[in-house]
GUMAR-175652 format. One line per 5 residues: for each residue x, y, z of N, C-alpha, C, CB. Coordinates in Angstrom, 3 decimals. Glycine has a CB too. Example, Ala and Ser with C-alpha at 12.3 -4.5 7.8 and 13.67 -1.06 7.14 Angstrom:
GUMAR-175652
13.190,-5.690,7.800,12.300,-4.500,7.800,13.200,-3.300,7.800,11.308,-4.473,9.046 | 12.850,-2.250,7.080,13.670,-1.060,7.140,12.900,0.030,7.870,14.084,-0.598,5.725;
end
This chain:
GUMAR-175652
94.394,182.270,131.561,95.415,183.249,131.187,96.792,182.657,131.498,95.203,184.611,131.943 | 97.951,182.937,130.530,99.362,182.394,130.872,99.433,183.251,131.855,100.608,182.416,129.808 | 100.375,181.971,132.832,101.380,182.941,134.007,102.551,183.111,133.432,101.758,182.261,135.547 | 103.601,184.024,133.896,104.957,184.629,133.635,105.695,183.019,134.117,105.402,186.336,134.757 | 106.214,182.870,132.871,107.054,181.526,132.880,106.650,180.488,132.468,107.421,181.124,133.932;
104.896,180.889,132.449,104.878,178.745,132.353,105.052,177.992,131.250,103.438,177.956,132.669 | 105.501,178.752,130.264,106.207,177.557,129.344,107.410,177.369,129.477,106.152,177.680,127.988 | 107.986,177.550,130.568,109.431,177.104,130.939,109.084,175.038,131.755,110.205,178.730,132.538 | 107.705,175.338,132.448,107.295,174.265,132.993,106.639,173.493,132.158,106.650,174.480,133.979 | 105.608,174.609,131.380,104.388,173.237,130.949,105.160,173.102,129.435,102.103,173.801,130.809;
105.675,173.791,128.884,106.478,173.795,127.450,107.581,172.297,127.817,107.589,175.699,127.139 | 108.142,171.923,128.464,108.676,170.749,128.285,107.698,169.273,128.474,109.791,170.838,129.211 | 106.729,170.080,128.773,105.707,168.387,128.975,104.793,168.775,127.224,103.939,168.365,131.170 | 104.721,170.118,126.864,104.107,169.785,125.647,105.629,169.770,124.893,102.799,170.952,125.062 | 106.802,169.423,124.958,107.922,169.098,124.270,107.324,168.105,123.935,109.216,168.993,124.821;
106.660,167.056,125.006,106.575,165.674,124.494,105.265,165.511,124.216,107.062,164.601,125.400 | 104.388,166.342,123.820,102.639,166.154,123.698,102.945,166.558,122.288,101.297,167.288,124.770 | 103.361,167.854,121.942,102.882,168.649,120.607,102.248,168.062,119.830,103.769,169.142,119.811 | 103.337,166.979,119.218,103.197,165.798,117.933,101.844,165.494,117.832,104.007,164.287,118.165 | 101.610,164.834,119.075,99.733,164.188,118.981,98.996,165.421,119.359,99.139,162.700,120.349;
99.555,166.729,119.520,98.482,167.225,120.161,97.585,167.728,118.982,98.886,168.307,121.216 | 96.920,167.190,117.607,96.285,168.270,116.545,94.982,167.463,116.200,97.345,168.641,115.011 | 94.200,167.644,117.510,92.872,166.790,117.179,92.399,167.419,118.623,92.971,164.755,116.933 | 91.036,166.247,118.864,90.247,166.321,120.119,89.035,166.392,119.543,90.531,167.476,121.125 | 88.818,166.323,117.966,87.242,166.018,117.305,87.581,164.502,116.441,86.593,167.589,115.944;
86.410,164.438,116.464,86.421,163.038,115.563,86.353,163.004,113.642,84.916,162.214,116.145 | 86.423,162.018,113.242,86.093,161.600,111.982,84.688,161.474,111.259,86.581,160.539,111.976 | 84.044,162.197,110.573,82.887,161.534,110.041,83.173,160.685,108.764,81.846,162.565,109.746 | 82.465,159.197,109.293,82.591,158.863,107.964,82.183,157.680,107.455,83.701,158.959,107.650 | 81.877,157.041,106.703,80.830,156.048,105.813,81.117,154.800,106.244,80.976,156.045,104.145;
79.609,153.846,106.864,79.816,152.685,107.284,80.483,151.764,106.402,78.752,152.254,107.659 | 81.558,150.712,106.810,82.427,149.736,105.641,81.765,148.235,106.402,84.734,149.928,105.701 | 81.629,147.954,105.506,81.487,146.160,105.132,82.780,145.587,105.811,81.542,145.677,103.153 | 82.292,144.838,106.516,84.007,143.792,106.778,83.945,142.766,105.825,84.277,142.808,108.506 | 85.043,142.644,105.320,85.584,141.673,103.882,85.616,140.442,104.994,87.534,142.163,102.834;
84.898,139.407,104.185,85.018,138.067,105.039,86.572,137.620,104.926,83.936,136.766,104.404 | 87.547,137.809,103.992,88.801,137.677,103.805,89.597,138.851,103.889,88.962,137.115,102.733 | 90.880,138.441,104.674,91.759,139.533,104.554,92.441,139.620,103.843,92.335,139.789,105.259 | 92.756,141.032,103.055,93.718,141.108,101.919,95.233,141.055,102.620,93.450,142.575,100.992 | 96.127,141.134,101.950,97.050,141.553,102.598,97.948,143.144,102.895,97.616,140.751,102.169;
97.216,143.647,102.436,96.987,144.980,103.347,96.587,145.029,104.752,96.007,145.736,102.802 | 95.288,144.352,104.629,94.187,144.463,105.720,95.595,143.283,106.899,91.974,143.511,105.037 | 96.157,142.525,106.840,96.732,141.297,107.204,97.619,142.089,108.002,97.318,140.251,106.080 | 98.819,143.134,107.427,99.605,143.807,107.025,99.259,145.100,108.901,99.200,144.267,105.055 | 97.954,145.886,108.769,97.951,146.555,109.659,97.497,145.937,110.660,97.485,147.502,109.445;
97.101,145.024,110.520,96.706,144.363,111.725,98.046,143.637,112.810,95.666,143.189,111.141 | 99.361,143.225,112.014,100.309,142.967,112.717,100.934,143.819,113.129,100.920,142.330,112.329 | 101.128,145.152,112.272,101.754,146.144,112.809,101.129,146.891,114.190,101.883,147.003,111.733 | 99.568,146.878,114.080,98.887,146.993,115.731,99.448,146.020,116.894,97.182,146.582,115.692 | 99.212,144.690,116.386,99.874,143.672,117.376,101.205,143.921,118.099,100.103,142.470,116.661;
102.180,144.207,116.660,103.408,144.628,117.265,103.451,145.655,118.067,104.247,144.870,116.452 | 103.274,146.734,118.207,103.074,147.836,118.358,102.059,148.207,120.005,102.484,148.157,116.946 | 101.201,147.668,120.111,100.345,148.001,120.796,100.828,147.692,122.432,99.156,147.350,120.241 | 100.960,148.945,123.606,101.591,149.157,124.682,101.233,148.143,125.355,101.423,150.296,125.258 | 102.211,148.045,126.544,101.727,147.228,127.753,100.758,148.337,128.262,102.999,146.703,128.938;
100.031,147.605,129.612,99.110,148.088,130.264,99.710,149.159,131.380,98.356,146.957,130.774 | 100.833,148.862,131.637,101.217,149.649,132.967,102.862,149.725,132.193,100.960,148.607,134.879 | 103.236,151.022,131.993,104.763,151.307,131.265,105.332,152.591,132.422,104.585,152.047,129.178 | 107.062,152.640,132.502,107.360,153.933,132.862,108.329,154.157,132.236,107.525,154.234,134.096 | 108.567,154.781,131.925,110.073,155.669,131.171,110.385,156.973,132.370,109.566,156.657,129.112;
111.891,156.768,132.021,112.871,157.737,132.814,113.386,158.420,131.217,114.366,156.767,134.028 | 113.025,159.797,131.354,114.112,160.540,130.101,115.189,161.688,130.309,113.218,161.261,129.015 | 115.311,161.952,129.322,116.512,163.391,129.395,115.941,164.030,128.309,118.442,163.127,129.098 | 116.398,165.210,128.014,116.422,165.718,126.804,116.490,167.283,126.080,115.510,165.199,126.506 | 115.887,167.722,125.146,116.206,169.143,125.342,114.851,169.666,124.356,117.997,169.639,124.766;
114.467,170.831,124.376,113.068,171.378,123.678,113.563,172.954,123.290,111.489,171.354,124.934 | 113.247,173.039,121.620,113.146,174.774,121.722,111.837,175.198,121.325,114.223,175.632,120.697 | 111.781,176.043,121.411,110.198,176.874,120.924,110.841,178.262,120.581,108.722,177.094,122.425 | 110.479,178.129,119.509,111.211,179.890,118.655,112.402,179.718,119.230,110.479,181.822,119.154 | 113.040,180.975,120.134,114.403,181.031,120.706,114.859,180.470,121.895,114.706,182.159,120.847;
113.784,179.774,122.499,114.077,179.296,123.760,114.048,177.813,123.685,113.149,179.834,124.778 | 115.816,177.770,124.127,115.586,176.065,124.550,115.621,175.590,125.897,116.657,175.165,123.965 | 114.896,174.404,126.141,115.025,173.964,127.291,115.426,172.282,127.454,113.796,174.367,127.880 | 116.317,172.082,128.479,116.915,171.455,128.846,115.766,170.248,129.971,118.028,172.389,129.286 | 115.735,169.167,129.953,114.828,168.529,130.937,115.439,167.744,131.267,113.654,168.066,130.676;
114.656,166.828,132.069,114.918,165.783,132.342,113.236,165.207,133.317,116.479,165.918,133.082 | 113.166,163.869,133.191,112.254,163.212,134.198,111.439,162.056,134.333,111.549,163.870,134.395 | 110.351,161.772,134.527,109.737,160.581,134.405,108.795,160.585,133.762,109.452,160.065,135.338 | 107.783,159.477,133.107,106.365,159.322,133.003,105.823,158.165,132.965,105.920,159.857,132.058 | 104.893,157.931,133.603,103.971,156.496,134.157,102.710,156.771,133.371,103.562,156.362,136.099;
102.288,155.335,132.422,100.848,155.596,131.849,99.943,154.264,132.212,100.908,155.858,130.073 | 99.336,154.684,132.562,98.108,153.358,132.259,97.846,153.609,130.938,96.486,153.368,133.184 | 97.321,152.374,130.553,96.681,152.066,129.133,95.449,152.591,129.218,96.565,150.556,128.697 | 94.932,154.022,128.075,94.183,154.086,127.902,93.145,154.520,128.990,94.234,153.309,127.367 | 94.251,155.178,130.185,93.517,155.435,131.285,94.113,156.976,132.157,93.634,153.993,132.187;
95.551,156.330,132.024,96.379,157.814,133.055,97.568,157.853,132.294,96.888,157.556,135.062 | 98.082,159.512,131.784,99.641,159.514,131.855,100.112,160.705,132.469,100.320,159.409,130.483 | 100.854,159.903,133.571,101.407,161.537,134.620,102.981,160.895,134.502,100.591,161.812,136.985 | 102.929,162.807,134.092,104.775,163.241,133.844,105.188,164.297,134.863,105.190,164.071,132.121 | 106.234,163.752,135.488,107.086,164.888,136.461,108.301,165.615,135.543,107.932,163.996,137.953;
108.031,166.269,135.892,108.990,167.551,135.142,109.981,168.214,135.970,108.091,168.817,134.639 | 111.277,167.715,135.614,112.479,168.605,136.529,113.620,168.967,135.675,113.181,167.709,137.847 | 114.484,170.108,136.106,115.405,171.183,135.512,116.589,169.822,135.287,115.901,172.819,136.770 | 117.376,170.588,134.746,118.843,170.177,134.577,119.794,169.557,136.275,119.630,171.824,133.865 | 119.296,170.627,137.262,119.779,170.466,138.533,119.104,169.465,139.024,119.723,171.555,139.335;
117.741,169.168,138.459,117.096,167.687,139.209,116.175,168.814,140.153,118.535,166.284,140.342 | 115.919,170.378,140.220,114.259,170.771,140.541,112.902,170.334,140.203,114.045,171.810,140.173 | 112.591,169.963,140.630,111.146,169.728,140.663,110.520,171.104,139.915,110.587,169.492,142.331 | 109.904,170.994,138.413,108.751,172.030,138.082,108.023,171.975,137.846,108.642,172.668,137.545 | 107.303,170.855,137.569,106.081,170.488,138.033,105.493,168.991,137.995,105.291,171.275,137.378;
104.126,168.883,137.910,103.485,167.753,137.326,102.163,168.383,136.537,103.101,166.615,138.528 | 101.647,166.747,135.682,101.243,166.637,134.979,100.292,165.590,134.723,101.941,166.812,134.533 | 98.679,165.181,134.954,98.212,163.800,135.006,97.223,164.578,133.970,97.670,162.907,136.603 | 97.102,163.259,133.429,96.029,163.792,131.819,95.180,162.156,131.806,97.419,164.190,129.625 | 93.997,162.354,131.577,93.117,161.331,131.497,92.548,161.398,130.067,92.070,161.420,132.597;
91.624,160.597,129.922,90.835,160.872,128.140,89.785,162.334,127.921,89.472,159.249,127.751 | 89.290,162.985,129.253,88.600,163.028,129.671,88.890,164.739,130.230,88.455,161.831,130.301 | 90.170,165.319,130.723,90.716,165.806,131.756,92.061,166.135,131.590,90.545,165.043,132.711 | 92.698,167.210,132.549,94.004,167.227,132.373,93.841,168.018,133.882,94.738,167.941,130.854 | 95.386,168.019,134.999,95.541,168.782,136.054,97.486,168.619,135.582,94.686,168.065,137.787;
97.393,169.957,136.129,98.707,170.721,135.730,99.072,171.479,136.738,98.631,171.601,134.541 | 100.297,171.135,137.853,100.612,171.621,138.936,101.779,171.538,139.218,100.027,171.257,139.746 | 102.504,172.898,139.479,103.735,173.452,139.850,103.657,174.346,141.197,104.234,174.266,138.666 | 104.733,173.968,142.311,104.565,174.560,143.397,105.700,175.572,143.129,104.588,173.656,144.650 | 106.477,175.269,142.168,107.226,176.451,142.213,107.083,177.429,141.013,108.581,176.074,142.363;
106.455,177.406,139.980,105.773,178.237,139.360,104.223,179.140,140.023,105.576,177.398,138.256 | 104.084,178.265,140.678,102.628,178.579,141.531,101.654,178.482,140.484,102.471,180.183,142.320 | 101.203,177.194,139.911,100.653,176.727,138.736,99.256,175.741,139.405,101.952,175.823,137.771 | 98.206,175.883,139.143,97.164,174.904,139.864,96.222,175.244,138.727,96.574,175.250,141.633 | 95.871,174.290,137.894,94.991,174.312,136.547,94.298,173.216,136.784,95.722,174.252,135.082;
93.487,172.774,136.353,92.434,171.595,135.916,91.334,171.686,134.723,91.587,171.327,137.125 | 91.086,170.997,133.962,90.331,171.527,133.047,90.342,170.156,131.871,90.992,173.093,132.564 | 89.514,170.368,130.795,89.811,169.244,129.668,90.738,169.854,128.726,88.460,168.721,128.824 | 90.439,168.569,127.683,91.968,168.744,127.065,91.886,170.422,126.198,92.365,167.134,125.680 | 90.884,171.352,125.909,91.204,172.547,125.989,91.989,173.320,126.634,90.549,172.892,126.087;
92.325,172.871,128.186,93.252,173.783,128.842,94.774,173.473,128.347,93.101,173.619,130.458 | 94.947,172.519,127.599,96.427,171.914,127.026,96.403,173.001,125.840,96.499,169.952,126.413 | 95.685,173.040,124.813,95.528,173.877,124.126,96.097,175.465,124.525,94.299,173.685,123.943 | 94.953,175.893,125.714,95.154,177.307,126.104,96.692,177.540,126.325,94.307,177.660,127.448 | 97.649,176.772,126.835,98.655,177.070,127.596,100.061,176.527,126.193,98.467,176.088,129.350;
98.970,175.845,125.231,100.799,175.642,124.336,100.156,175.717,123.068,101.997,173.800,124.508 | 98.846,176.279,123.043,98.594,177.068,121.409,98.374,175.693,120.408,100.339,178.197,120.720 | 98.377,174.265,121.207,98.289,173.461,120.082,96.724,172.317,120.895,100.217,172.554,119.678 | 96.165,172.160,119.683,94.815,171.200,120.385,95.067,169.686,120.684,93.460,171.134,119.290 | 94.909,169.589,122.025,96.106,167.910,122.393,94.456,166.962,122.755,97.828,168.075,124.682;
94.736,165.870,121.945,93.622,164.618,122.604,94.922,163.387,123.208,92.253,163.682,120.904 | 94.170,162.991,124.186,94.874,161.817,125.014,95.011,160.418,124.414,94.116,161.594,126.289 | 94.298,160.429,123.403,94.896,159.233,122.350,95.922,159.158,121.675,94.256,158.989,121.428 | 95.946,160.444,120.789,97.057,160.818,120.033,98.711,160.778,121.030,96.593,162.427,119.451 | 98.595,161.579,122.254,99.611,161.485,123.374,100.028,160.389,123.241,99.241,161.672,124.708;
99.248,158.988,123.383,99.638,157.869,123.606,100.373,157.629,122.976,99.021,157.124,123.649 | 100.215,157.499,121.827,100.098,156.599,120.750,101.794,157.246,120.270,98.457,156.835,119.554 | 101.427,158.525,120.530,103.116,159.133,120.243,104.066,158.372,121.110,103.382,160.901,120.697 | 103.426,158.415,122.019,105.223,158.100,123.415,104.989,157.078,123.083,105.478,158.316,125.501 | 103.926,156.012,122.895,104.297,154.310,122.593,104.648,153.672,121.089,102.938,153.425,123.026;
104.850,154.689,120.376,105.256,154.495,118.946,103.885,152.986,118.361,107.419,153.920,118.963 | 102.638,153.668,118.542,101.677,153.197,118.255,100.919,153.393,117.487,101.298,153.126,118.826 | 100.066,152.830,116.575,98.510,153.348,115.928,97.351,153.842,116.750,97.818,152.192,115.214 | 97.291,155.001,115.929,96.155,155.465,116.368,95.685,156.524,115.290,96.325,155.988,117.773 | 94.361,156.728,115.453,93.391,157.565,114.496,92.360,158.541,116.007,92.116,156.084,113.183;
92.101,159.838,115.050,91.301,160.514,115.968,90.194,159.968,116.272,91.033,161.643,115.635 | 89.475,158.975,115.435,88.328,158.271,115.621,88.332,157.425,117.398,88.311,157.141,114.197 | 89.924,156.837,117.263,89.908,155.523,118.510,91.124,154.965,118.070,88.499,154.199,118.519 | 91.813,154.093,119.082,92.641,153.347,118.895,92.629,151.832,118.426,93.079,153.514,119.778 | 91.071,151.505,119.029,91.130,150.126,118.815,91.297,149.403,117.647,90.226,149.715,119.215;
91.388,147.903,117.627,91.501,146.990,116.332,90.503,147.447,115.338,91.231,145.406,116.634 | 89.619,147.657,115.643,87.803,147.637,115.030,88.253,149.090,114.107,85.999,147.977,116.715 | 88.661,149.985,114.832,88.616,151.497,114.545,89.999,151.713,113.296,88.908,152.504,116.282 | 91.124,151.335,113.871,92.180,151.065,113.198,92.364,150.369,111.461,92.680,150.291,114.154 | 91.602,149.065,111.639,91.593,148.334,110.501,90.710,149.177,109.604,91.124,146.881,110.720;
89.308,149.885,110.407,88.643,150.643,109.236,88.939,151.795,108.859,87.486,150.798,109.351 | 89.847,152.648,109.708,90.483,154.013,109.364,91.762,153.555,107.963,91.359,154.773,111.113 | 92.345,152.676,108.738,93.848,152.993,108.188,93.722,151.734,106.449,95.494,152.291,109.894 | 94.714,151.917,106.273,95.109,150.938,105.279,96.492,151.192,104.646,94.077,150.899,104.209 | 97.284,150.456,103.633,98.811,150.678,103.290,98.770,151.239,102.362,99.708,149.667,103.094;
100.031,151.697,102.070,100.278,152.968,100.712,102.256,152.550,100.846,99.580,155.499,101.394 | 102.314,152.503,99.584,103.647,151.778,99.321,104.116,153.330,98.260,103.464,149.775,98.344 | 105.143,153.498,98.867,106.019,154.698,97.953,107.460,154.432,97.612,106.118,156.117,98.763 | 107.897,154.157,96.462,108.971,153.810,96.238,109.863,152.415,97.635,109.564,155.356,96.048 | 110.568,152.673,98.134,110.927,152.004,99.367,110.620,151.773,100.828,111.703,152.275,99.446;
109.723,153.152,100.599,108.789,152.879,101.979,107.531,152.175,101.824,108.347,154.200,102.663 | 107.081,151.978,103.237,105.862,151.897,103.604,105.257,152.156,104.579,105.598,151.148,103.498 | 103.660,152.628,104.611,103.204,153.421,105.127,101.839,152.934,105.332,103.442,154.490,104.549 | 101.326,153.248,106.554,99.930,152.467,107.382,99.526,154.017,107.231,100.035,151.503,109.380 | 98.327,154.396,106.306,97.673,155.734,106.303,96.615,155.499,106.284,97.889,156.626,105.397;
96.310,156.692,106.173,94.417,156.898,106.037,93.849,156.501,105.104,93.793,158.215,105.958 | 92.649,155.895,104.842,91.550,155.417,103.562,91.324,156.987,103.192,89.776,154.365,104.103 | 91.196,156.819,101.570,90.577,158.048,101.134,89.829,158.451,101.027,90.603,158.376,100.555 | 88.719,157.729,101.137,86.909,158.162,102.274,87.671,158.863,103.478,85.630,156.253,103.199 | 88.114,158.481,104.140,88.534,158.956,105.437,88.530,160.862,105.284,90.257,158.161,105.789;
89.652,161.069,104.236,89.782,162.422,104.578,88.557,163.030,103.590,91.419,163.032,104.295 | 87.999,162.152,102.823,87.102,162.728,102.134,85.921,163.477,103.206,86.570,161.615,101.160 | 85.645,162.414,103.731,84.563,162.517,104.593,84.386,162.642,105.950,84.025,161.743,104.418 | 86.059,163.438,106.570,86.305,164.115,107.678,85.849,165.278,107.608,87.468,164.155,107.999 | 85.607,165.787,109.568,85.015,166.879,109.558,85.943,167.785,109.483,84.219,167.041,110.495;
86.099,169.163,109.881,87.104,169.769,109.079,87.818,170.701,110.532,86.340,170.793,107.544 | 87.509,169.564,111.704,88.572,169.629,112.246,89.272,168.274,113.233,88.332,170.790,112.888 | 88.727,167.226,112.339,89.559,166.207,112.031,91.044,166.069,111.828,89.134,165.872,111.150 | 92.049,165.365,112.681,93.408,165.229,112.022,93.538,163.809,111.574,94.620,165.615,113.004 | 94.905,163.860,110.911,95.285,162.489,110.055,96.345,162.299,110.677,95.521,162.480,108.428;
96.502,161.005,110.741,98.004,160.623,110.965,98.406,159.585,110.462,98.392,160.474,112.183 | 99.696,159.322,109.622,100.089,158.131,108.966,101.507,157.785,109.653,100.154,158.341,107.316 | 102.057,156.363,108.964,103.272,156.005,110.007,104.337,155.136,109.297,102.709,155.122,111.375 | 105.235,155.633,108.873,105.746,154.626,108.248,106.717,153.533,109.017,106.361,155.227,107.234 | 106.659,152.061,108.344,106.544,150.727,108.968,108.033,150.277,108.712,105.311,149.688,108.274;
108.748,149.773,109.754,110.086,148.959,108.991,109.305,147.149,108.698,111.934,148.899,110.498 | 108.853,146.618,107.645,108.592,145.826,107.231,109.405,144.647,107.891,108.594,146.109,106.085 | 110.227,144.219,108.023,110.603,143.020,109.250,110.499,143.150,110.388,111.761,142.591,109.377 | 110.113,144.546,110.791,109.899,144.563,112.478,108.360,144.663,112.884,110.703,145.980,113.214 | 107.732,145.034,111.873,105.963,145.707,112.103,106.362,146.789,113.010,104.531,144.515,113.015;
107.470,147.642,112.903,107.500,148.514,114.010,107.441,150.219,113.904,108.702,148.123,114.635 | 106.799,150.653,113.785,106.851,152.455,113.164,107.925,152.876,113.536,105.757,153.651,113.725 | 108.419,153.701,112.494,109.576,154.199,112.741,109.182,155.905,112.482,110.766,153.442,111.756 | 108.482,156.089,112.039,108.138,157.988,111.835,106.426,158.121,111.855,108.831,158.787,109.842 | 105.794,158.976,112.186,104.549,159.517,112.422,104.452,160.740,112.107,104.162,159.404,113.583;
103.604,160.764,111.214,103.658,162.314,110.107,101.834,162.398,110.585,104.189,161.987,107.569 | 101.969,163.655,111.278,100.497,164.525,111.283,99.703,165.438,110.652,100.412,165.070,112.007 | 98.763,165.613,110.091,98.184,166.184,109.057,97.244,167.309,109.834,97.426,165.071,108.117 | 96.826,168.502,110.295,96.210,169.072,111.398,94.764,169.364,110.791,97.031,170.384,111.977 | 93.853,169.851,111.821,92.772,170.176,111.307,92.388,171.167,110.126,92.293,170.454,112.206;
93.534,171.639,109.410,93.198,172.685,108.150,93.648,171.677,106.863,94.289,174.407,108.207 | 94.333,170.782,107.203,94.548,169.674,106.132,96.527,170.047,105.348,92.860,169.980,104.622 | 96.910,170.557,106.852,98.340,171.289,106.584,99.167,169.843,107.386,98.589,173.284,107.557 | 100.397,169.582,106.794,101.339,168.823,107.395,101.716,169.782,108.867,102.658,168.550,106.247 | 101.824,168.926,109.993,101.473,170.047,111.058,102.816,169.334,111.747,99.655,170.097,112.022;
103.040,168.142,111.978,104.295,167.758,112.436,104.830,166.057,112.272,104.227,168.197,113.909 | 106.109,165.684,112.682,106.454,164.869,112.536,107.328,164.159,113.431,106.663,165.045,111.697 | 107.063,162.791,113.803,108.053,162.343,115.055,108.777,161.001,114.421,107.078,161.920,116.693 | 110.204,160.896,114.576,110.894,160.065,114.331,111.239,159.475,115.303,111.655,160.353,113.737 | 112.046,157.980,115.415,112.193,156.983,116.244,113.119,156.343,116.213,111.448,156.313,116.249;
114.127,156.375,117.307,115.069,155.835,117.363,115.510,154.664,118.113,115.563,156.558,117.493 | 115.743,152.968,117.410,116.123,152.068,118.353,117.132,151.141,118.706,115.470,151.581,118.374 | 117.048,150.605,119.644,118.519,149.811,119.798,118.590,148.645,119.294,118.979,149.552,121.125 | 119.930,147.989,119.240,119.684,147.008,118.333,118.985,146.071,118.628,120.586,146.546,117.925 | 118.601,145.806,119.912,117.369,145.083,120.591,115.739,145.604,120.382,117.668,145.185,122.151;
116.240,146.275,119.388,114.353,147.121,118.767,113.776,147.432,120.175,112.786,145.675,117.711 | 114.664,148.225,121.145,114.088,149.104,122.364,114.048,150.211,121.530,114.996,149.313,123.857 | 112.620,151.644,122.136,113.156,152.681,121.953,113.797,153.452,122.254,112.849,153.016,121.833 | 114.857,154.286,121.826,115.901,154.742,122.279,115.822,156.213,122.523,116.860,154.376,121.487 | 114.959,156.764,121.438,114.898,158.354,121.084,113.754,158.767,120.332,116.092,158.825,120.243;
113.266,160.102,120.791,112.044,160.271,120.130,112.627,161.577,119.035,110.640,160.664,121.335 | 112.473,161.804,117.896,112.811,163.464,117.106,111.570,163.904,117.037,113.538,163.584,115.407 | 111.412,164.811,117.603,109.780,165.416,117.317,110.315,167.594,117.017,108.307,164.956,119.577 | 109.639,167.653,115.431,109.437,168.443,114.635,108.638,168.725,113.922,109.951,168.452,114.233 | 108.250,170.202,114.794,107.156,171.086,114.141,107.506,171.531,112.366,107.091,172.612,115.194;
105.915,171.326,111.867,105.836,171.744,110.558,105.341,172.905,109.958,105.319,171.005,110.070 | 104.844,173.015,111.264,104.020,173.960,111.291,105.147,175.532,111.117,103.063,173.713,112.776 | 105.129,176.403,109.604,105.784,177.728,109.621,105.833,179.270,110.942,105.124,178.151,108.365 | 104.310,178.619,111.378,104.746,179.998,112.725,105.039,179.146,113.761,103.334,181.276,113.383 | 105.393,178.263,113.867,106.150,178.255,115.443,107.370,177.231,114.985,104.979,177.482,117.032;
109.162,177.643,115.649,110.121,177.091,115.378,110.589,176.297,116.333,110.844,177.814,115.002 | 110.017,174.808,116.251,109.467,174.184,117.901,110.357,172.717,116.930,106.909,174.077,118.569 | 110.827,172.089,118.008,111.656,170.589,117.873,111.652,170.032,119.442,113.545,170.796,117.221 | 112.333,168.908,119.385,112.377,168.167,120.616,113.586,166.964,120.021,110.629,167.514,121.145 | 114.014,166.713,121.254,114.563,165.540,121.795,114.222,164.837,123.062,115.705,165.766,121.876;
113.752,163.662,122.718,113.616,162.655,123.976,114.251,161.430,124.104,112.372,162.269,124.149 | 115.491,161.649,125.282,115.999,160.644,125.212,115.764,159.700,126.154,117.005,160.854,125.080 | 115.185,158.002,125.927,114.839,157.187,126.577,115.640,156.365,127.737,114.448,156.631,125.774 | 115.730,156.887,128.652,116.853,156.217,129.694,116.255,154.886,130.180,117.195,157.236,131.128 | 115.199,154.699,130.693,114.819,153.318,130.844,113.241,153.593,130.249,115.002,152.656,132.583;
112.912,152.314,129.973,111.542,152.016,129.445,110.825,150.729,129.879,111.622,151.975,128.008 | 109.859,150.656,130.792,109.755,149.471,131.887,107.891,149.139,131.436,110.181,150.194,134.022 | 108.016,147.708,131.338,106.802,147.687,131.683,106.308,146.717,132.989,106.200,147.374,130.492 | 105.211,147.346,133.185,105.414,146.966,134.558,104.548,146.358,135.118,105.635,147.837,135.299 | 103.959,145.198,136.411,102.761,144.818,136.516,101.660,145.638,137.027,102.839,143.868,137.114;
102.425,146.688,138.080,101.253,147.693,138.477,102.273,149.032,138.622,100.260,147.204,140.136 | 101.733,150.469,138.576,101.945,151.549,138.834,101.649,152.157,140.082,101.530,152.032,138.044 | 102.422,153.123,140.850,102.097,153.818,141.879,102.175,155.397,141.271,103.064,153.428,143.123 | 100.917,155.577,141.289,101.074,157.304,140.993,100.306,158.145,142.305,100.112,157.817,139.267 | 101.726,159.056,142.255,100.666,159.957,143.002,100.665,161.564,142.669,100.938,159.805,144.599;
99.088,161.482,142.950,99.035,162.895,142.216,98.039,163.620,143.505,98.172,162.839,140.304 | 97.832,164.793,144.150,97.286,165.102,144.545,95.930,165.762,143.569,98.038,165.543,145.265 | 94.703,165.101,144.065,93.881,166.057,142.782,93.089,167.214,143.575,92.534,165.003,141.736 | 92.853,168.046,142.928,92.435,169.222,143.430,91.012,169.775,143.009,93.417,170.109,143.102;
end
């Protein structure tokens, strides 16, 4: 059951989840042949993974601001991820309060505020219960690291056979095979990404949700050193009037992480 307030706390950590949050089931779908040669398509997503694909141990310091319908909120704070293993976000006000934390595994999620009086644990359903949207810990990733990913998996193996290119006038775009959505289950999501072609680097991530509705979209902003700078993340979704800003104050990768989380 919501407590009185907690999307003042947990609403700025799904500020930065929403985007990936429209999955947590998989793909069904038809075994593929590996082509002994690569086309250049196939050539094509495979560098853009390379480029793209996180360090093992990252932290970012942000700022930023979130509305949901009429309420905006103002943040600021940290987040530390292992690859494919841990991402815990501290969450604090404008004044620099502490409102909570946040550690999410593939597996799991714990959600704790001492000053909301917030103590949750649960899988990624309880992300759901508390911000109305269905969050898997791949998709998360893959958002904050401006990465590939498919609900199936992230890996090379999974990637090369999900995705493939689609060229539209001046863009281009690493999307889904059309077996893919053919032969998704039907609460399967999609996600495609379009590529700046001299960088292999995504610059937007358009989500498709489990009813087969454009559900949201995150844009990317970088410096002229192709750091990221800024995340735009906008809901598509008609009942909820939800956006974000994340602004990237530092972005570190690092050889090891210290997290601490009390688990409960």
């Amino acid at each position: 059951m919501k407590k009185p307030g907690i999307h003042y706390c947990i609403g700025i950590a799904i500020a930065m989840m929403v985007v990936a949050g429209l999955a947590g089931c998989h793909l069904t779908k038809k075994a593929v042949t590996k082509a002994p040669v690569l086309t250049e398509d196939e050539i094509l997503v495979r560098s853009v993974f390379e480029a793209t694909e996180p360090g093992r141990y990252l932290e970012f310091r942000y700022t930023g601001r979130a509305q949901m319908d009429e309420e905006k909120i103002p943040f600021l704070g940290t987040l530390k991820m292992v690859k494919d293993s841990i991402i815990w976000v501290s969450l604090r006000s404008s004044l620099g309060i502490e409102l909570g934390r946040i550690l999410a595994r593939p597996d799991s999620v714990w959600m704790y505020s001492k000053l909301l009086k917030i103590k949750e644990k649960g899988d990624w359903k309880l992300v759901e219960e508390f911000s109305g949207y269905a969050l898997d810990f791949n998709a998360l990733q893959g958002i904050l690291t401006q990465s590939l990913f498919t609900s199936s998996g992230n890996t090379i193996q999974t990637i090369t056979t999900d995705l493939t290119v689609r060229r539209k006038e001046e863009a281009v775009w690493v999307t889904w095979k059309p077996e893919i959505e053919e032969n998704r289950s039907e609460k399967g999501y999609l996600a495609q990404f379009r590529i700046n072609p001299d960088t292999k680097g995504i610059t937007e991530t358009l989500i498709k949700d489990c009813k087969g509705q454009w559900a949201a979209k995150a844009l990317y902003q970088f410096t002229k050193d192709n750091e990221i700078r800024k995340i735009e993340i906008n809901g598509l979704d008609e009942s909820h009037n939800y956006n974000a800003e994340i602004n990237i104050v530092t972005r570190e990768i690092k050889d090891k992480l210290i997290i601490n989380f009390d688990y409960f």
